[in-house]
TITORLO-160201 format. One record per atom (N, C-alpha, C): residue number from 1; residue in three letters; x, y, z. Coordinates in steps of 0.1 Angstrom, whole numbers. Layout:
<vobas>
VOBA NUM ALA X Y Z
...
</vobas>
This chain:
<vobas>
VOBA 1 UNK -451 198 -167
VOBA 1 UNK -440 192 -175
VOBA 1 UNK -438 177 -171
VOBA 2 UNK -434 169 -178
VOBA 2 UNK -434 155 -182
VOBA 2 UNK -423 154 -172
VOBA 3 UNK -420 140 -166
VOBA 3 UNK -405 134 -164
VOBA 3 UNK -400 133 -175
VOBA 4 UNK -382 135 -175
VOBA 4 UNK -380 131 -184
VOBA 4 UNK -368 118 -181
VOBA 5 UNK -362 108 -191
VOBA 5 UNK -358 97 -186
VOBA 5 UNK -344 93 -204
VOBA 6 UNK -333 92 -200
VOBA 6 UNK -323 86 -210
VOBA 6 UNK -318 70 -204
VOBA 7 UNK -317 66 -216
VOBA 7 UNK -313 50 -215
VOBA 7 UNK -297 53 -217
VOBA 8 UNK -291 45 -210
VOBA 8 UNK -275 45 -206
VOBA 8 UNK -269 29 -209
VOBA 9 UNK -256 27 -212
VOBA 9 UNK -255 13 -214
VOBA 9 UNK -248 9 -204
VOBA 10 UNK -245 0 -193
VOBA 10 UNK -234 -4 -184
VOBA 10 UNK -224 -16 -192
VOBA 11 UNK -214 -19 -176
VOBA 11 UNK -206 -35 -180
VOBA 11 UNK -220 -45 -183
VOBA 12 UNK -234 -45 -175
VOBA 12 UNK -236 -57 -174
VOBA 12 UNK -255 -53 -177
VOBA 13 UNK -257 -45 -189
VOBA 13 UNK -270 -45 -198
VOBA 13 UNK -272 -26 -197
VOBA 14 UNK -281 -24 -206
VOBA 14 UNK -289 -16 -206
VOBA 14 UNK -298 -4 -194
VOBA 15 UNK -292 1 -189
VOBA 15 UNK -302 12 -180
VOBA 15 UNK -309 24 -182
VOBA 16 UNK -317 29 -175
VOBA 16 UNK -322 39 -176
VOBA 16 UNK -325 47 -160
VOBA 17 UNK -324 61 -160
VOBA 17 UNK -329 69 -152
VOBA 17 UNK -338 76 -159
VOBA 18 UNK -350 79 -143
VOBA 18 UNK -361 89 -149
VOBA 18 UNK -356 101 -137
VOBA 19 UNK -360 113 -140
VOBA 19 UNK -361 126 -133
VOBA 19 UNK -373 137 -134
VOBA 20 UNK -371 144 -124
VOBA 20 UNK -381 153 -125
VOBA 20 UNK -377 161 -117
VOBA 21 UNK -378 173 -126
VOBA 21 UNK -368 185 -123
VOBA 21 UNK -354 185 -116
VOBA 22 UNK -347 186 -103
VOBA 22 UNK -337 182 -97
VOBA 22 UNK -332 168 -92
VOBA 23 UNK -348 158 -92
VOBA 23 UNK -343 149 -81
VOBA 23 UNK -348 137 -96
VOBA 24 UNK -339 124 -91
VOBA 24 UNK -342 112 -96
VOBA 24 UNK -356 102 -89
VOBA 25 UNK -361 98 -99
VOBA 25 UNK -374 97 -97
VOBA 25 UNK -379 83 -99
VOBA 26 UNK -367 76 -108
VOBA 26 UNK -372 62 -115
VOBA 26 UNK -355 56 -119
VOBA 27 UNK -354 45 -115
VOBA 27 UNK -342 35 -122
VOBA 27 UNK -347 23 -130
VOBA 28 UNK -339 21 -142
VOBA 28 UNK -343 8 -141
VOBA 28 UNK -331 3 -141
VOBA 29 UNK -337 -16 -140
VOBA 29 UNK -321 -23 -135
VOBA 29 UNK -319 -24 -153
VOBA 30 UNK -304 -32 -153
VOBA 30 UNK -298 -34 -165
VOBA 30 UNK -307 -48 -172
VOBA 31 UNK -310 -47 -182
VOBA 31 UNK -313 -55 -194
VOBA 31 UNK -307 -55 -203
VOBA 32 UNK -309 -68 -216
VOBA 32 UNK -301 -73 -223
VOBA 32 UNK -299 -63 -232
VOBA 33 UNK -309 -53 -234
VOBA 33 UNK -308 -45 -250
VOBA 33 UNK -316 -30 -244
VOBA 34 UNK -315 -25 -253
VOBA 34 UNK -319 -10 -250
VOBA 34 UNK -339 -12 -254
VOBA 35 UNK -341 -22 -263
VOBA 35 UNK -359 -22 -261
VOBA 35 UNK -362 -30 -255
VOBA 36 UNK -354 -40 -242
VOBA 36 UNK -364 -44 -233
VOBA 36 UNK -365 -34 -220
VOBA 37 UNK -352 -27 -222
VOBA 37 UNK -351 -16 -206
VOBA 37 UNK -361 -7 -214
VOBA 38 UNK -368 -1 -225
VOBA 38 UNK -370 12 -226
VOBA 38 UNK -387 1 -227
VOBA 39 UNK -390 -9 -232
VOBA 39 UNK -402 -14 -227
VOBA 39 UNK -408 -17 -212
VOBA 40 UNK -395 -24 -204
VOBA 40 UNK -401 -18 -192
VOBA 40 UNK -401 -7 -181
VOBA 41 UNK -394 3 -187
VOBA 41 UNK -393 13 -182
VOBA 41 UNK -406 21 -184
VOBA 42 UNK -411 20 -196
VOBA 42 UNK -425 26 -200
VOBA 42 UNK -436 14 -192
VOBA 43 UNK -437 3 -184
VOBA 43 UNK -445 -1 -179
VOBA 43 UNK -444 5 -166
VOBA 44 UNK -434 13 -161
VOBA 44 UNK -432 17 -147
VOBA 44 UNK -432 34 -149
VOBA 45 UNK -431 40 -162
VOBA 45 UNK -429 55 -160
VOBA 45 UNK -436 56 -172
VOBA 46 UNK -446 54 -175
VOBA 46 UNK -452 58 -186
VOBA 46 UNK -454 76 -195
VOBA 47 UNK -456 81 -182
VOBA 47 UNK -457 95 -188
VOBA 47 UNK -438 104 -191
VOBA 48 UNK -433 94 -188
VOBA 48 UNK -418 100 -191
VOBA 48 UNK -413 99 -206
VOBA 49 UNK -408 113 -208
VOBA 49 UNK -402 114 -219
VOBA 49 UNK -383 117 -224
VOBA 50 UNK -383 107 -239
VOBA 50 UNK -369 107 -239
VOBA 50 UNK -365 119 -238
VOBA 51 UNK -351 127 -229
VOBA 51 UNK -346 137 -231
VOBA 51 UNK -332 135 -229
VOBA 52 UNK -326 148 -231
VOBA 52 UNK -308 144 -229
VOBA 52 UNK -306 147 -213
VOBA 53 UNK -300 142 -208
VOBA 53 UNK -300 144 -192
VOBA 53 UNK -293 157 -189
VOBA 54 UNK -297 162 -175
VOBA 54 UNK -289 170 -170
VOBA 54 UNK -277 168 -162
VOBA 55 UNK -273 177 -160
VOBA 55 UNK -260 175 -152
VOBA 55 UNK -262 162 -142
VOBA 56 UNK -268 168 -127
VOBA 56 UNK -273 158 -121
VOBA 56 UNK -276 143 -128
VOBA 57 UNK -279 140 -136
VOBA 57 UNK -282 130 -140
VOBA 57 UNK -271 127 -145
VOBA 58 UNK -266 133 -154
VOBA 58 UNK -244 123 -157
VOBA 58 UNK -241 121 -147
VOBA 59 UNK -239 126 -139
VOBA 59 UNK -235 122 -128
VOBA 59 UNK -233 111 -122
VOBA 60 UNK -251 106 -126
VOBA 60 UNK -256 99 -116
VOBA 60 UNK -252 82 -125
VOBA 61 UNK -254 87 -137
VOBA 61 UNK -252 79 -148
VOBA 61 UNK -234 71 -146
VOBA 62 UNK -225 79 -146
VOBA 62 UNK -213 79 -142
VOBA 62 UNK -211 74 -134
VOBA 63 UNK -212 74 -123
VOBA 63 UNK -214 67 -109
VOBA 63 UNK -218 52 -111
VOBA 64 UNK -229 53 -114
VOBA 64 UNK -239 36 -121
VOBA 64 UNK -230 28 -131
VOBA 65 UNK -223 38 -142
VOBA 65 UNK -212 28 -149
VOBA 65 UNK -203 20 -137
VOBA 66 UNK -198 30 -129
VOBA 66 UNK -189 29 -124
VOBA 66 UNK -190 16 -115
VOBA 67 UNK -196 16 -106
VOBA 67 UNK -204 6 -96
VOBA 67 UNK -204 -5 -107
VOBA 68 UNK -212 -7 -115
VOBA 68 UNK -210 -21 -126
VOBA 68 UNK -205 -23 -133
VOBA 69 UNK -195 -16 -130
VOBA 69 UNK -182 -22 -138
VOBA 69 UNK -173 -24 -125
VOBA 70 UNK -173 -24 -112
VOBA 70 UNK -168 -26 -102
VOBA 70 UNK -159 -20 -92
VOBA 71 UNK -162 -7 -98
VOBA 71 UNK -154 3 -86
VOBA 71 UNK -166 6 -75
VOBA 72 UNK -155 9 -61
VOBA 72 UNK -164 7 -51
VOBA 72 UNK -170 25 -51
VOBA 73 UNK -183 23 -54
VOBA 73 UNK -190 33 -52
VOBA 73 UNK -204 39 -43
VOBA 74 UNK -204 47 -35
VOBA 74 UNK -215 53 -29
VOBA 74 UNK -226 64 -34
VOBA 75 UNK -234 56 -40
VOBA 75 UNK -248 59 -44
VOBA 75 UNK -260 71 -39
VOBA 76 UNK -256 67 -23
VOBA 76 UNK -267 73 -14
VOBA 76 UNK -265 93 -11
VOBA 77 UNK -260 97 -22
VOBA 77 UNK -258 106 -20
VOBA 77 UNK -263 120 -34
VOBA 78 UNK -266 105 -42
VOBA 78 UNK -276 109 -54
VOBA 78 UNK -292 119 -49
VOBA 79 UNK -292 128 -56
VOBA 79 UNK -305 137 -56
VOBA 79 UNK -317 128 -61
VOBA 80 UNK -325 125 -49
VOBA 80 UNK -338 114 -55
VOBA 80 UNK -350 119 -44
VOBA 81 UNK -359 115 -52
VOBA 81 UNK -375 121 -47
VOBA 81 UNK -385 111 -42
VOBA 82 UNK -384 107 -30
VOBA 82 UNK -394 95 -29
VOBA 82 UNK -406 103 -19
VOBA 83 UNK -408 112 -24
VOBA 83 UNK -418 120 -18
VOBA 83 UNK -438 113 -18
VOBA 84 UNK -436 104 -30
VOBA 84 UNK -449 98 -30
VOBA 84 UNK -448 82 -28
VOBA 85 UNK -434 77 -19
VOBA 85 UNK -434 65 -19
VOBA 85 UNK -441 61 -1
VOBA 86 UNK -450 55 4
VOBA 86 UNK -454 51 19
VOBA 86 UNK -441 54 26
VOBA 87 UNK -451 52 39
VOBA 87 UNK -442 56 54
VOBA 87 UNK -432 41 56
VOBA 88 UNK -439 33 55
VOBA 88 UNK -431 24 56
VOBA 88 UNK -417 20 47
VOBA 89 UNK -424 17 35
VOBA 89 UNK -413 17 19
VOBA 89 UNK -402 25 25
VOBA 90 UNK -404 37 24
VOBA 90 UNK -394 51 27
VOBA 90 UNK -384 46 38
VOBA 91 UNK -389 40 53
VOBA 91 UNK -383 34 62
VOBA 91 UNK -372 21 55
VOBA 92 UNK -380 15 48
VOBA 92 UNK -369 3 43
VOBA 92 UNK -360 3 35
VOBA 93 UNK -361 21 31
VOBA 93 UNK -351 25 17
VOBA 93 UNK -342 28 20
VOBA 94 UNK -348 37 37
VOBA 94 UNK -335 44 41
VOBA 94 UNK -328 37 50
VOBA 95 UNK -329 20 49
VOBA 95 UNK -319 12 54
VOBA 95 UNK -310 7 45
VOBA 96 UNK -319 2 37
VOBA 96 UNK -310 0 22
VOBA 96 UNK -300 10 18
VOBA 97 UNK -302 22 20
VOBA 97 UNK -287 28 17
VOBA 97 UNK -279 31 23
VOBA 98 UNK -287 23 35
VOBA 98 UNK -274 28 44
VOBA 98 UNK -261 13 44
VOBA 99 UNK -267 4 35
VOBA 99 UNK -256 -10 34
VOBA 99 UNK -246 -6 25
VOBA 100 UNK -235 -7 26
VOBA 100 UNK -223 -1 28
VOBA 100 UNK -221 -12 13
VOBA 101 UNK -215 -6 4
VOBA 101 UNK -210 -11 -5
VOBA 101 UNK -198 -23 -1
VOBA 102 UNK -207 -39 -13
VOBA 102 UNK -198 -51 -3
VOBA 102 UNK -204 -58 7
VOBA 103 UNK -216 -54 15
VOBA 103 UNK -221 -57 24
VOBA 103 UNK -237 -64 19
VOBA 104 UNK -244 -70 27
VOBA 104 UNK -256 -73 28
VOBA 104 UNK -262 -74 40
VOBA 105 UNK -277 -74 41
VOBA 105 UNK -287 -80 50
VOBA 105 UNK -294 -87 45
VOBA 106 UNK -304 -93 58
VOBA 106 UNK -316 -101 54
VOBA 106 UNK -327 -92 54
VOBA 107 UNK -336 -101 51
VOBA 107 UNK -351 -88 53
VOBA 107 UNK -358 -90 67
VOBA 108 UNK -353 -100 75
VOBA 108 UNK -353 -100 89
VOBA 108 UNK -344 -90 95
VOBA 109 UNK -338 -85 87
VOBA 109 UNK -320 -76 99
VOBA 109 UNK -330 -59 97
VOBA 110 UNK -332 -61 81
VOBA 110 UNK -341 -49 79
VOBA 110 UNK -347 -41 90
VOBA 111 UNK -360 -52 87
VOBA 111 UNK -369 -58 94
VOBA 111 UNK -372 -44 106
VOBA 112 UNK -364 -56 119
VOBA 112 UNK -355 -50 128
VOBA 112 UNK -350 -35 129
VOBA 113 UNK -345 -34 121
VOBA 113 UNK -339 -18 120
VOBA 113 UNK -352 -6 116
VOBA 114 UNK -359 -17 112
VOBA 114 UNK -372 3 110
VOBA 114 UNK -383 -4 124
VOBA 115 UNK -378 -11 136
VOBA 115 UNK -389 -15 146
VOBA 115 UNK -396 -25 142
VOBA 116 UNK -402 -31 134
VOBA 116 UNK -407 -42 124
VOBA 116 UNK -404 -54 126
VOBA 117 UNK -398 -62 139
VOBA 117 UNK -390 -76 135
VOBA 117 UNK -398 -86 131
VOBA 118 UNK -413 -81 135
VOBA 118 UNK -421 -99 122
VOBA 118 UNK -423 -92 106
VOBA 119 UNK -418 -80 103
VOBA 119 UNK -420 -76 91
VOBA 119 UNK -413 -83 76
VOBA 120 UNK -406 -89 79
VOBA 120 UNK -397 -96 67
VOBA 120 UNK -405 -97 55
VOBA 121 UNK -411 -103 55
VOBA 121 UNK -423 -108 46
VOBA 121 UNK -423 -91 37
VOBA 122 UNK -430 -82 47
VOBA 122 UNK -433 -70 42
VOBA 122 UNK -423 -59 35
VOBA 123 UNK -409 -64 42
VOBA 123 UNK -399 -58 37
VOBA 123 UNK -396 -61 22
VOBA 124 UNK -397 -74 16
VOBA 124 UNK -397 -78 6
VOBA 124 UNK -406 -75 -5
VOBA 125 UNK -418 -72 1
VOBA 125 UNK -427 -62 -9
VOBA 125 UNK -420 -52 -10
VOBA 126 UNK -416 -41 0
VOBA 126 UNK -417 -30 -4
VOBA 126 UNK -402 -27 -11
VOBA 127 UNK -390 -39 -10
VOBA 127 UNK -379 -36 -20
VOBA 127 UNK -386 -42 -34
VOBA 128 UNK -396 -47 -37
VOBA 128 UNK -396 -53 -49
VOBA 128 UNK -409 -40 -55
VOBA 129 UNK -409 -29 -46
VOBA 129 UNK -416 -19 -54
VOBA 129 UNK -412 -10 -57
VOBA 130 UNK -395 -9 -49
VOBA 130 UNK -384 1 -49
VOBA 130 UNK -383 7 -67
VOBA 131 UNK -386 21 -64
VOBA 131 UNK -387 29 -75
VOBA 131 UNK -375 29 -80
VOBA 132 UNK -364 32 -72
VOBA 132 UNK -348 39 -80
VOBA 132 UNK -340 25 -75
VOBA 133 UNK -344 13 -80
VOBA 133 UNK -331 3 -73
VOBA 133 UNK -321 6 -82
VOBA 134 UNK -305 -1 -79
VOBA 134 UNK -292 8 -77
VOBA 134 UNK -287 15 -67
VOBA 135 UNK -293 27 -71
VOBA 135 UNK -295 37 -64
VOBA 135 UNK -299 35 -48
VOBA 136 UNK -309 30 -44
VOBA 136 UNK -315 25 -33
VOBA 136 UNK -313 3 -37
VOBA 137 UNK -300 3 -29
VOBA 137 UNK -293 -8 -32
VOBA 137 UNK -303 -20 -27
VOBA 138 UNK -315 -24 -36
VOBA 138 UNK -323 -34 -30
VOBA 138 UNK -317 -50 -31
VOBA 139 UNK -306 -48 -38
VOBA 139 UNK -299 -60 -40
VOBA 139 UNK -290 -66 -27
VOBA 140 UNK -287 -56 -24
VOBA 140 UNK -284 -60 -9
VOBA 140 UNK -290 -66 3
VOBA 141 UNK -302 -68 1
VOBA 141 UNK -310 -72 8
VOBA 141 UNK -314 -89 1
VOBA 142 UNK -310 -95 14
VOBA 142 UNK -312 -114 12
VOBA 142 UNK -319 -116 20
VOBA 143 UNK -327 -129 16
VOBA 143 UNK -334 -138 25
VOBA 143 UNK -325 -147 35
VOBA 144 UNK -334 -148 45
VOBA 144 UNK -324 -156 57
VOBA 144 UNK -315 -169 53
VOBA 145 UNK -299 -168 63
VOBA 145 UNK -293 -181 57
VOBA 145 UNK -288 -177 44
VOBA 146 UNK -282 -163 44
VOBA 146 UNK -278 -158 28
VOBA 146 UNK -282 -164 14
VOBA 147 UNK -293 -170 12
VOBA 147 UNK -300 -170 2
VOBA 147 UNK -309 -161 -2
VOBA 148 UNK -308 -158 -16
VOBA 148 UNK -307 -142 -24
VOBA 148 UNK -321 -138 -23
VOBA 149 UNK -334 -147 -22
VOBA 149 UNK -347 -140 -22
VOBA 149 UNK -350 -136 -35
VOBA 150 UNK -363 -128 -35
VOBA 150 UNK -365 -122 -50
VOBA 150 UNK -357 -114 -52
VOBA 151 UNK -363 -110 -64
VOBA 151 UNK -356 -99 -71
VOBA 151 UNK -364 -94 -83
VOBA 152 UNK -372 -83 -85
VOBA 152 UNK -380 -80 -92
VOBA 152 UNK -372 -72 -104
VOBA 153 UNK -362 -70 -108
VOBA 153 UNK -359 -64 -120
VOBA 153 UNK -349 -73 -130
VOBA 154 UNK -347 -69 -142
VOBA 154 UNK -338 -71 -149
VOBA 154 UNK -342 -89 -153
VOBA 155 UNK -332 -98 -153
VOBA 155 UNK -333 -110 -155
VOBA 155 UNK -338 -116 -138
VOBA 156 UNK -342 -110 -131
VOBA 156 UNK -343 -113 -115
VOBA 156 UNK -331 -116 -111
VOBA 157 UNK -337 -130 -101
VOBA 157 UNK -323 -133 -95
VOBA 157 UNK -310 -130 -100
VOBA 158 UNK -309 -136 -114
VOBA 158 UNK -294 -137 -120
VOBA 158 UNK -290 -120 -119
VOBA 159 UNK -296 -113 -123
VOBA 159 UNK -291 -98 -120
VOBA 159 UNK -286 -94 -109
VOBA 160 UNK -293 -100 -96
VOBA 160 UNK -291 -98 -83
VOBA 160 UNK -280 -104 -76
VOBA 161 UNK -275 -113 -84
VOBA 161 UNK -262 -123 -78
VOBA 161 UNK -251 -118 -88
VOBA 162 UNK -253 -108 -99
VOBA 162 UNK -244 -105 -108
VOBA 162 UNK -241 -90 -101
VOBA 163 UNK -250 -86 -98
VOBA 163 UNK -247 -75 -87
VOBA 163 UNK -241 -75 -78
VOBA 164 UNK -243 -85 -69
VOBA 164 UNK -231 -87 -55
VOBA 164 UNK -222 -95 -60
VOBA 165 UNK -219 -100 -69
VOBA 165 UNK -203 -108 -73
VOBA 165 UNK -196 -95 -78
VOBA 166 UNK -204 -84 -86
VOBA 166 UNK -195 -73 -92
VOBA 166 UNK -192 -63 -78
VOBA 167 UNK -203 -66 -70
VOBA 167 UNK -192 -59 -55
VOBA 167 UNK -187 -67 -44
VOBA 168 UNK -182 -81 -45
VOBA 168 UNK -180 -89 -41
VOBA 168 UNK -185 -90 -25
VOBA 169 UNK -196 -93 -27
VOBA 169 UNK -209 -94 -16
VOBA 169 UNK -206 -103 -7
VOBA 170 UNK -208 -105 6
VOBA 170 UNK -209 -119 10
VOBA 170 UNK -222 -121 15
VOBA 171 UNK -225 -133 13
VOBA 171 UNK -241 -134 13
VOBA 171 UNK -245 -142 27
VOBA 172 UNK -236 -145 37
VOBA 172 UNK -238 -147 50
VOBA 172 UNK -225 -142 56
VOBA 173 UNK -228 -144 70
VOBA 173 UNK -220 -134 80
VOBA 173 UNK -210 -152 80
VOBA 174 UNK -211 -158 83
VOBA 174 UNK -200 -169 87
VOBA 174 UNK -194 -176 72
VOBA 175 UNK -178 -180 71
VOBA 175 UNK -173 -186 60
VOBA 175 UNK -179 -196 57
VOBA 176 UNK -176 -197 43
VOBA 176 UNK -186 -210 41
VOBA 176 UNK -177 -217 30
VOBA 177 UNK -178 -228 27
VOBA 177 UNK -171 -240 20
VOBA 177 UNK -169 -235 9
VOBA 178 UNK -179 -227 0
VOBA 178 UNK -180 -222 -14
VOBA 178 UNK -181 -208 -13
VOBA 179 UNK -176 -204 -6
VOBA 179 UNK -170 -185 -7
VOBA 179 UNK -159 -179 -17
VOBA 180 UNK -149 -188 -23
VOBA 180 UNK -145 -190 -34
VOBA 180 UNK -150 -189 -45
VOBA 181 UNK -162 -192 -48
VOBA 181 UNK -166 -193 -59
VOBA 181 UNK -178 -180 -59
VOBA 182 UNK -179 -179 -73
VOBA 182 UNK -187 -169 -77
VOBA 182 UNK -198 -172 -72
VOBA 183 UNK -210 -161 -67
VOBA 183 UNK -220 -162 -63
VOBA 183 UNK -232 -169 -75
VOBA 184 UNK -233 -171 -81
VOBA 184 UNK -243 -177 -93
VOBA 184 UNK -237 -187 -90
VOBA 185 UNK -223 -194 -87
VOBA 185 UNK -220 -209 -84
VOBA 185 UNK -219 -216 -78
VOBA 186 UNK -226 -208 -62
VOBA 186 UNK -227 -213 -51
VOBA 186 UNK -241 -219 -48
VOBA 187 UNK -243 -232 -41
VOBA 187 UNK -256 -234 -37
VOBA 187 UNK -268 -225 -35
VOBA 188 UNK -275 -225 -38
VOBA 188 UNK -291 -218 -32
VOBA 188 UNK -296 -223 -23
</vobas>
């Protein structure tokens, strides 16, 4: 049997979850309209088909409104399958959810925390291959000196800085002159 996968609308574009059987299997981030999330959703889950979600998946969906639209919500408790994602990836995921809604790291702090401290570099691949981002909060993770680094989904960056302004992120540990201002309006 196929995955199957429904498009959802948030505060801030278009999403979709994929599933397979109990567990969540695929996210995409938010886009501007419902045919560019369901065009690249089919470049990342091709054998998935439209279906009406299950329980588990309202849920999950519910939650995801919620979060971007700005209530403080915890994710990491969603039913998800990274059963075919590497040893490594899997290690960098399960740091990622452990950042606490509001919060960030770098991909050096990552790094660090799965044993890895020259891995940074590598960390950054493996969030930018992150199957269920949201979900596995790759947005939380910044490049050193709280500058935002990639960001492989949605509009990229701008998605990624519209993300932590909607959970009011701070993007370095020490105050800074322009902490006031919205994250998209702060230097890079």
């Amino acid at each position: 049997m196929s995955p199957g996968y429904c498009l959802f609308d948030t505060a801030i574009g278009e999403c979709a979850l994929v599933w397979d059987g109990e567990r969540i299997i695929g996210a995409q981030l938010p886009e501007q309209d419902e045919a560019r999330a369901r065009k690249r959703l089919a470049q990342r889950c091709a054998d998935a088909v439209e279906a009406l979600p299950p329980p588990f998946v309202e849920q999950a969906i519910v939650a995801i409104r919620a979060l971007l639209s700005g209530e403080r919500r915890d994710l990491s408790t969603l039913p998800i399958d990274m059963s075919g994602t590497p040893e490594f990836n899997r290690k960098v995921y399960d740091v990622a959810l452990a950042i606490p809604h509001g919060e960030t790291l770098t991909y050096g702090e990552v790094a660090a925390r799965i044993g890895e401290p020259g891995a940074a570099r590598a960390v950054g691949v493996a969030l930018g291959q992150n199957p269920i981002p949201i979900i596995v909060p790759c947005h939380r993770v910044l490049a050193a000196n709280g500058k935002t680094g990639g960001f492989s989904g949605g509009a990229g960056v701008e998605t990624k800085l519209r993300m932590l302004t909607i959970e009011k992120a701070r993007t370095s540990a020490a105050p800074g002159l322009f902490d006031d201002l919205p994250l998209a309006a702060r230097p890079r």
